[in-house]
C-alpha positions in Angstrom: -25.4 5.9 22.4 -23.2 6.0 25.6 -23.4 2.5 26.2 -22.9 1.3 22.1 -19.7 3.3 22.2 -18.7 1.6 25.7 -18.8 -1.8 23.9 -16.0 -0.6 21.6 -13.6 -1.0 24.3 -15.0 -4.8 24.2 -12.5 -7.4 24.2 -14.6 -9.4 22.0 -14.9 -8.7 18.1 -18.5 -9.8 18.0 -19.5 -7.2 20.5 -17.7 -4.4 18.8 -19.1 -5.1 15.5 -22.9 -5.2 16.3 -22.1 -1.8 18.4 -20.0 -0.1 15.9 -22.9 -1.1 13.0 -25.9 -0.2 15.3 -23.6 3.3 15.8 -23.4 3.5 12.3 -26.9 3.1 11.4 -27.5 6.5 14.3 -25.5 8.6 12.5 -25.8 8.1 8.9 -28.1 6.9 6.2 -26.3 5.4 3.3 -23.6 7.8 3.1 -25.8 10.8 4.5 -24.5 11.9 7.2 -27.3 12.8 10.5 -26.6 15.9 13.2 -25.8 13.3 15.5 -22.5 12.5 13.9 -21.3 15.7 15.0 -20.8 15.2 18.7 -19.9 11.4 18.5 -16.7 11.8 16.5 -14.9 12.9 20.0 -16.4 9.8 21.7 -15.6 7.7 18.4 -12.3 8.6 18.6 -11.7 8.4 22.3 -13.4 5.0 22.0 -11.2 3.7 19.1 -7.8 4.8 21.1 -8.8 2.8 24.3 -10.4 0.3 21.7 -9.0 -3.8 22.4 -9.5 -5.4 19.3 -10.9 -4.4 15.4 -8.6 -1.5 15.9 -7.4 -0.8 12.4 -11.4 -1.0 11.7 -12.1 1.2 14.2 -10.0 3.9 12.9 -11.1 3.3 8.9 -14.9 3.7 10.0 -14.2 6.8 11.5 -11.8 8.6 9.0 -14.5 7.2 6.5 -17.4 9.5 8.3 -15.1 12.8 7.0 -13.9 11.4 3.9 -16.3 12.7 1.2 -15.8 9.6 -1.2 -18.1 8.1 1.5 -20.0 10.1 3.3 -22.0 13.5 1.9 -24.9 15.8 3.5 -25.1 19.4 5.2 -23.4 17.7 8.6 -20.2 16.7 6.3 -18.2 20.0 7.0 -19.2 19.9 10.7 -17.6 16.1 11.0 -14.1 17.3 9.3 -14.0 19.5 11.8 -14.5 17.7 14.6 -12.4 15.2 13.5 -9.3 17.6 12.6 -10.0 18.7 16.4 -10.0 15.3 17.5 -7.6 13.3 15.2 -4.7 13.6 17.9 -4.8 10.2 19.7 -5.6 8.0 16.7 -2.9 9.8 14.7 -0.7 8.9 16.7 -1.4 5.7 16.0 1.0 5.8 12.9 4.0 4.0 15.3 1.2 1.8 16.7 3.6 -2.4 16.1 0.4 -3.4 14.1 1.3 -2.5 10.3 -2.8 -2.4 9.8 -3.5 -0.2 12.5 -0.5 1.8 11.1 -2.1 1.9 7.4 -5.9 2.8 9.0 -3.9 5.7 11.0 -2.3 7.2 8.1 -6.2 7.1 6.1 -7.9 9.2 8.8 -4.5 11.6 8.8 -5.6 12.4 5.4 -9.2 12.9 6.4 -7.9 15.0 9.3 -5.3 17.1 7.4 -2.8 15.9 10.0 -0.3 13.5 7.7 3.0 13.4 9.0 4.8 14.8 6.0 7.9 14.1 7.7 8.1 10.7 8.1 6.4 9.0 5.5 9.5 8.4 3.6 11.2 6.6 6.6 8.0 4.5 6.9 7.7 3.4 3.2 11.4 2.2 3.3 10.2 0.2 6.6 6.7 -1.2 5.4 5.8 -4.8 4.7 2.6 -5.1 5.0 0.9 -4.3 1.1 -2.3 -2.3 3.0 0.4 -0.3 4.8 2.5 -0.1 1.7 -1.0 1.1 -0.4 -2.0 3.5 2.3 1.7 5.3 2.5 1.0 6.0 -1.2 -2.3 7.0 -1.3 -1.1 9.8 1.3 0.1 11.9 -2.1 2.9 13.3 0.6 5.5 11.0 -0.4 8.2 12.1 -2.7 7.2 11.6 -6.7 9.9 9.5 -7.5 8.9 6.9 -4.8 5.8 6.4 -6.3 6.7 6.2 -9.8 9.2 3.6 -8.1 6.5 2.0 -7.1 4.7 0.9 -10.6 6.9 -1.8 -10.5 6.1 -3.2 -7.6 5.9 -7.2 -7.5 2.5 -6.7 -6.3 -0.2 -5.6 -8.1 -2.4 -3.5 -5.4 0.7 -1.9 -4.7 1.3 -0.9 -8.4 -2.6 0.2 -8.7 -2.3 2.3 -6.0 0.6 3.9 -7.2 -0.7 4.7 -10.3 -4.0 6.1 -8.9 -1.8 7.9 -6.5 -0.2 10.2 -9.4 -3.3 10.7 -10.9 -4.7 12.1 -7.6 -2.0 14.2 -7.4 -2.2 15.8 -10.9 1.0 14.3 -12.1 1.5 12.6 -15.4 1.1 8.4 -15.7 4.0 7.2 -17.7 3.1 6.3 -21.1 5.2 2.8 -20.5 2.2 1.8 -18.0 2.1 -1.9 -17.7 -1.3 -3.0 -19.4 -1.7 -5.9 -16.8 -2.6 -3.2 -14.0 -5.9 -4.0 -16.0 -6.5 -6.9 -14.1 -10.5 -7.4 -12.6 -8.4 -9.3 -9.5 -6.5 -6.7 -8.4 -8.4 -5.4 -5.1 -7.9 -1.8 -3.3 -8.9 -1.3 0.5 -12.4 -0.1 0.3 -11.9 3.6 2.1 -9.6 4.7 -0.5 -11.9 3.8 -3.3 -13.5 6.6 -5.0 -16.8 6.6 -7.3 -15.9 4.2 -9.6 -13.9 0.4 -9.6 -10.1 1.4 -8.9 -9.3 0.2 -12.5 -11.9 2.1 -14.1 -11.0 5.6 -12.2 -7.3 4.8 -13.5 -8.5 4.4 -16.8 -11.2 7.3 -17.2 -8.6 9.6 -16.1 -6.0 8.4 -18.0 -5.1 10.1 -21.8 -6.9 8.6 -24.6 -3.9 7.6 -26.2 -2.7 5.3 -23.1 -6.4 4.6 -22.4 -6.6 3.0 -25.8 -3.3 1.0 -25.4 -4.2 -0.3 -22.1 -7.1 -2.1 -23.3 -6.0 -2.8 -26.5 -3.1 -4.9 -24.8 -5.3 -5.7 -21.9 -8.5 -5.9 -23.7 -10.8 -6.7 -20.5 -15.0 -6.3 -21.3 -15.9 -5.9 -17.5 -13.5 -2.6 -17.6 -14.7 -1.0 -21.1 -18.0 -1.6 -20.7 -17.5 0.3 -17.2 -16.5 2.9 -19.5 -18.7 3.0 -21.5 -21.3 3.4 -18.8 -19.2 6.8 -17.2 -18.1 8.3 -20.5 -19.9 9.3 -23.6 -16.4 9.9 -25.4 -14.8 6.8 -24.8 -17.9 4.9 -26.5 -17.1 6.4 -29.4 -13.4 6.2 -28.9 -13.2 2.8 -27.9 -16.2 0.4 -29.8 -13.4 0.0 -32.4 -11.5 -2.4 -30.1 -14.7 -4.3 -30.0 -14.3 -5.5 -33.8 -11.6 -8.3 -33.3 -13.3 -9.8 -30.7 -16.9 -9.9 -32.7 -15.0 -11.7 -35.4 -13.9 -14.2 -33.1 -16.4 -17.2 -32.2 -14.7 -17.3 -29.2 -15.0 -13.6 -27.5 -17.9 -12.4 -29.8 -21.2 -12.8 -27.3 -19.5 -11.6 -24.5 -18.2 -8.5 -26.9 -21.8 -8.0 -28.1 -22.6 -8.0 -24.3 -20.7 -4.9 -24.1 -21.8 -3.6 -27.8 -25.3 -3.7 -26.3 -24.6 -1.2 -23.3 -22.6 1.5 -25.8 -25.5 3.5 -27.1 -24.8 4.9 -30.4 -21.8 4.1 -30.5 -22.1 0.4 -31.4 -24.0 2.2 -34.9 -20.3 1.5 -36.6 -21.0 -1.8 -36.1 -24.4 -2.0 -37.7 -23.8 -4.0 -41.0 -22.3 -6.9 -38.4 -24.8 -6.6 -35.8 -27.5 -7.2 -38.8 -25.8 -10.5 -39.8 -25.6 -11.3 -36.1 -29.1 -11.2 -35.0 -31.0 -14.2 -36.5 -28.2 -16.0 -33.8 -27.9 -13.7 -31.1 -30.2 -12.0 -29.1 -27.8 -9.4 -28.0 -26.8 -8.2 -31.4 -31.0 -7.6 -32.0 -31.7 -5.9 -29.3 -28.3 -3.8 -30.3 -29.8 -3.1 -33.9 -33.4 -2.4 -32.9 -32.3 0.1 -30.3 -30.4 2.1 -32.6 -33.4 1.9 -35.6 -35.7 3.8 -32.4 -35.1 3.4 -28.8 -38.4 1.5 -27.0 -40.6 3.7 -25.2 -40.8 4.2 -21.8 -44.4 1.9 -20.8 -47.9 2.8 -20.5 -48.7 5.3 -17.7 -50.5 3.8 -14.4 -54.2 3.6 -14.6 -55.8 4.5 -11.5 -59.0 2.1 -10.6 -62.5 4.1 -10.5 -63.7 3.4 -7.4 -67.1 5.8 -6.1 -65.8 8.8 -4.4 -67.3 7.8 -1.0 -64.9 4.3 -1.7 -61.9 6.8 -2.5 -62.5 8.7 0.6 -62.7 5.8 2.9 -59.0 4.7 1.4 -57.0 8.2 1.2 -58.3 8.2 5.0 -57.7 4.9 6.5 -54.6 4.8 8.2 -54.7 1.0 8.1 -54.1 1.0 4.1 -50.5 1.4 2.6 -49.5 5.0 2.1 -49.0 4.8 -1.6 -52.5 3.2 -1.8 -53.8 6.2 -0.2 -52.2 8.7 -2.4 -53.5 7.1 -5.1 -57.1 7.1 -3.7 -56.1 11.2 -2.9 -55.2 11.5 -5.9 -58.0 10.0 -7.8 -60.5 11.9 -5.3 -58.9 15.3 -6.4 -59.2 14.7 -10.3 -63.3 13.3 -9.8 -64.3 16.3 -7.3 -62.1 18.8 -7.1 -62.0 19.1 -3.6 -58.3 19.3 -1.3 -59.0 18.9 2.4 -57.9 15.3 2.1 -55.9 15.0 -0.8 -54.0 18.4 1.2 -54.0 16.5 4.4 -52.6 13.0 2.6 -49.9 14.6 1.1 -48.8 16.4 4.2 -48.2 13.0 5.8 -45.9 11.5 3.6 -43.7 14.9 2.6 -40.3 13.8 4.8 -40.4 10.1 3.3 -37.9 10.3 0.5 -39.9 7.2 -1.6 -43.0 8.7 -0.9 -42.4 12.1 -1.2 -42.5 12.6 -5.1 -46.4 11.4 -5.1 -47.2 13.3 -2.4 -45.4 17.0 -3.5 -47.0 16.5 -7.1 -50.7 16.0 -5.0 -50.0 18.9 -2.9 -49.1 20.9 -6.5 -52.5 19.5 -8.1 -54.5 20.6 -5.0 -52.6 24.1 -5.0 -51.5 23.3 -1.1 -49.3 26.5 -0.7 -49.6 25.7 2.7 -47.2 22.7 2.7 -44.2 25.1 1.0 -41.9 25.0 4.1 -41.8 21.4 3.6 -41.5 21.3 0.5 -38.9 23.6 -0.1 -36.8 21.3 2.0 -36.7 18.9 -0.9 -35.4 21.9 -3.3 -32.2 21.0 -4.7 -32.0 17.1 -4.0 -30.3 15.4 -7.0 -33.0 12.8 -7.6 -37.2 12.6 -8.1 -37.7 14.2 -4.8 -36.1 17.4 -6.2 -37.8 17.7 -9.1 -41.0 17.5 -7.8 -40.1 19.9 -5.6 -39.3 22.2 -8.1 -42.0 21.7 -10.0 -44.4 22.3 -7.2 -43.0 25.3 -5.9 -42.7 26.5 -10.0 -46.9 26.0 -9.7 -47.1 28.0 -6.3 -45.1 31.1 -8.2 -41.4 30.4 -7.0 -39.2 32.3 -9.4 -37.1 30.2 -11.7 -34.0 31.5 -10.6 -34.1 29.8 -7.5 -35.0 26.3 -8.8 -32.7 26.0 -11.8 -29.6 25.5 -10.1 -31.6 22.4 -8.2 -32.6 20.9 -11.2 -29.5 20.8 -13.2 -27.7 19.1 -10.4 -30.8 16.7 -11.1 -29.8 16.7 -14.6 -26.1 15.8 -13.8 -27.1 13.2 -10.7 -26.7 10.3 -12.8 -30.1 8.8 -12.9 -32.2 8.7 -16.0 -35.4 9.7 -15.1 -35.0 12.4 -12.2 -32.6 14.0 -15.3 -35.3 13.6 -18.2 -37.8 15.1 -16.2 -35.6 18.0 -14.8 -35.0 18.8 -18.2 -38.6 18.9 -19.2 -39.1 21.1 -16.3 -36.4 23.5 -17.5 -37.7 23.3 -20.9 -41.2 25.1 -19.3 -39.4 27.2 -17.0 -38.1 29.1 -20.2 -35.3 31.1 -18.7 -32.8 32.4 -21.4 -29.9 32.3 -18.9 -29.7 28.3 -18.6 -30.1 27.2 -22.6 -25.9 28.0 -23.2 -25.8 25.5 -19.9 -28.0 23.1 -21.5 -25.7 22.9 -24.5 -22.4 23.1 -22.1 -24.3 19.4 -20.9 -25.0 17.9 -23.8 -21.1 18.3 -25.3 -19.6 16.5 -21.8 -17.5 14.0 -22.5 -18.1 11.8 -18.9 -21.3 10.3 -19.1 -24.1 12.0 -17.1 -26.3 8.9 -16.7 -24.3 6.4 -14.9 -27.1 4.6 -12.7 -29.8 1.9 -14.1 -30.3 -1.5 -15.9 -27.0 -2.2 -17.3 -28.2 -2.3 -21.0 -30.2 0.7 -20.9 -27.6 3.0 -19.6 -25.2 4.3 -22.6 -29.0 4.8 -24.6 -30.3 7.0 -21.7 -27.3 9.0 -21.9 -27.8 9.7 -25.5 -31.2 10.4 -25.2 -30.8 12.6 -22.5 -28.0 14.8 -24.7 -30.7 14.8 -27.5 -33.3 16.2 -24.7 -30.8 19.1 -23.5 -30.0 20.2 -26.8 -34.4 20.4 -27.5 -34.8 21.5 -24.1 -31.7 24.5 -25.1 -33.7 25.5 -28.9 -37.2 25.2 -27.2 -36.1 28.1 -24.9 -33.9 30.2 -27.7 -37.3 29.7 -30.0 -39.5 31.1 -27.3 -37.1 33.6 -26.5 -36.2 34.5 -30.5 -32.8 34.3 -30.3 
């Protein structure tokens, strides 16, 4: 590591960037941060101050490793720390002659809680540069009335960011908001993007009312159906907009593009969509979703192959992991036995594709010896954690202590991890979580956000219709 954070100090940008990525790929693993982080933020930083060239980089990637729009994991809290210990030098930066360098400074003060209150005013009446400018205002230290000032910048970055900016802050949006800061061109620097498209977090935070007008005035598809993908409410709130544009030749496949990806929703349009679909796929597919959503494909059928055959594969190191879980896993279910199907499964327990297969093998084979490593998979937001949990359910772990785990699986954004949580739940049959099954199901932001575009808004609903089962399965059982 030593000598990759020597080559920082490189004259040449080539060298620092193949040392900064191969730094980068040491100490995290998209987005999660490793230990190692930890103790290299000192030598980051001391790196970046001395640093030649890519300086304003330099100083981004590191506030990034603290920021937690981008980075996430147990180490997180250790890295702000070290980094508010550290910050000094590159804070300083802020009266570096390089306006870039300045606005990279200014986004690692607000990662190290070391923004220099004082004189951001005297810097935004100073600054040219439009990342400078952006940065300066995405500090949330300036005074309100400079950023409201702002909304009418020439520039439309400059306005964006100023109207995020508010909304960071918890103040109020103007309800005069210019609708063409709903532009698809308008481009934010990457670190002080949050979860969603800079547009789209404007507008899912926004009132309905100015939410509505926006789009109404700006009406852009890529935006809405961004919505629509994040939040369940603004399906139903929104679709409506969708009707003059499926009336006009012009706009209407591109609005039944978006119809397609709004769930139920799009069921106010269903007399159209029915005229639509002897012409257009999209409109079809639309009206046969909401007449019963397709099902979700055959389960795998594992090969018979003799047990001796099975053997030979779940043990042959030479065959592809998955390939010998299957063969474990087919050798369990024809004998019975667990030495090898036990044994397989321990091998591929810390590999996070792998690891769902091989905790619901060890669960099948009742390996209670494999617990500790299984348990280190309790709580993770996606398959791996609900395997877990189910695993640990079969080896007598009370429910109390996997039901927090699963509903952050049921709130992680992906489809199946959350339908299969909430089966799991369902079985669990603990009165306590059925009122937080229902809490759920009524959200207004979406709770499946991740998948095939189309498929998205449906899986939300269907999941809502699961938690609310899931919530009367468990009052039933419990006679309530």
């Amino acid at each position: 590591m030593n000598d990759l954070i020597h080559e920082l100090s490189s004259d040449d940008p080539e060298r620092v960037e193949v040392a900064s990525r191969a730094l980068d790929e040491s100490m995290q693993h998209q987005g999660r941060l490793l230990p190692q982080a930890v103790d290299a933020v000192p030598l980051l930083v001391g790196a970046a101050a001395r640093a030649r060239c890519e300086r304003a980089f330099l100083v981004t990637w590191i506030g990034m490793l603290a920021d937690p729009q981008h980075s996430y994991g147990d180490d997180l809290p250790a890295v702000q720390a070290a980094l508010r210990s550290h910050a000094a030098p590159l804070v300083a930066l802020v009266d570096d002659g390089d306006e870039q360098v300045r606005a990279a400074a200014l986004y690692l003060a607000v990662q190290a809680d070391a923004v220099p209150v004082a004189r951001l005013a005297a810097m935004w009446a100073d600054a040219r540069d439009p990342e400078l400018r952006v940065a300066l205002l995405f500090t949330l230290a300036l005074a309100p009335e400079i950023v409201r000032g702002a909304l009418g910048d020439e520039r439309g970055d400059v306005r964006l960011a100023a109207a995020l900016a508010l909304q960071r802050a918890g103040l109020a949006l103007p309800d005069d908001l210019g609708a063409d800061i709903v532009d698809e061109d308008i481009a934010l620097p990457y670190q002080w993007r949050a979860q969603a498209e800079p547009v789209v977090e404007l507008l899912l935070n926004a009132p309905p009312a100015l939410q509505e007008r926006l789009l109404r005035e700006s009406p852009e598809l890529w935006a809405m159906e961004e919505l629509f993908r994040r939040d369940r409410g603004a399906r139903f709130r929104l679709v409506p907009l969708l009707g003059p544009l499926l009336a006009d030749p012009k706009t209407r496949e591109d609005a039944l593009e978006v119809l397609r990806t709004s769930g139920q929703a799009a069921g106010r349009y269903r007399a159209e969509l029915a005229d639509l679909a002897p012409d257009h796929p999209a409109a079809a597919e639309t009206l046969a979703r909401l007449d019963g959503r397709p099902g979700n494909g055959a389960p795998a059928v594992v090969p018979q192959e003799p047990v001796g055959e099975l053997r030979a594969i779940a043990t042959d190191p030479r065959r592809h992991p998955r390939e010998r879980l299957d063969a474990a896993r087919a050798l369990w279910s024809a004998t019975g036995e667990t030495e090898i199907p036990v044994a397989v499964a321990g091998e591929w327990l810390e590999n996070r594709a792998l690891a769902p297969d091989a905790m619901d093998l060890a669960r099948l084979a009742d390996a209670r010896q494999l617990t500790g490593a299984i348990e280190g998979w309790l709580g993770f937001d996606g398959l791996p954690g609900v395997a877990a949990a189910r695993a640990l359910a079969a080896f007598g772990t009370p429910a109390e202590r996997l039901l927090p785990g699963l509903l952050r699986c049921v709130a992680g954004g992906s489809d199946r991890p959350a339908f299969e949580a909430v089966e799991l739940i369902a079985e669990l049959d603990d009165a306590s979580v059925a009122p937080v099954l229902l809490e759920l199901a009524g959200r207004e932001r979406a709770l499946v956000t991740a998948g095939r575009d189309g498929d998205i808004a449906w899986h939300d609903d269907e999941l809502r219709e699961r938690l609310r089962a899931a919530a009367a399965h468990i009052d039933r059982r419990r006679g309530v």
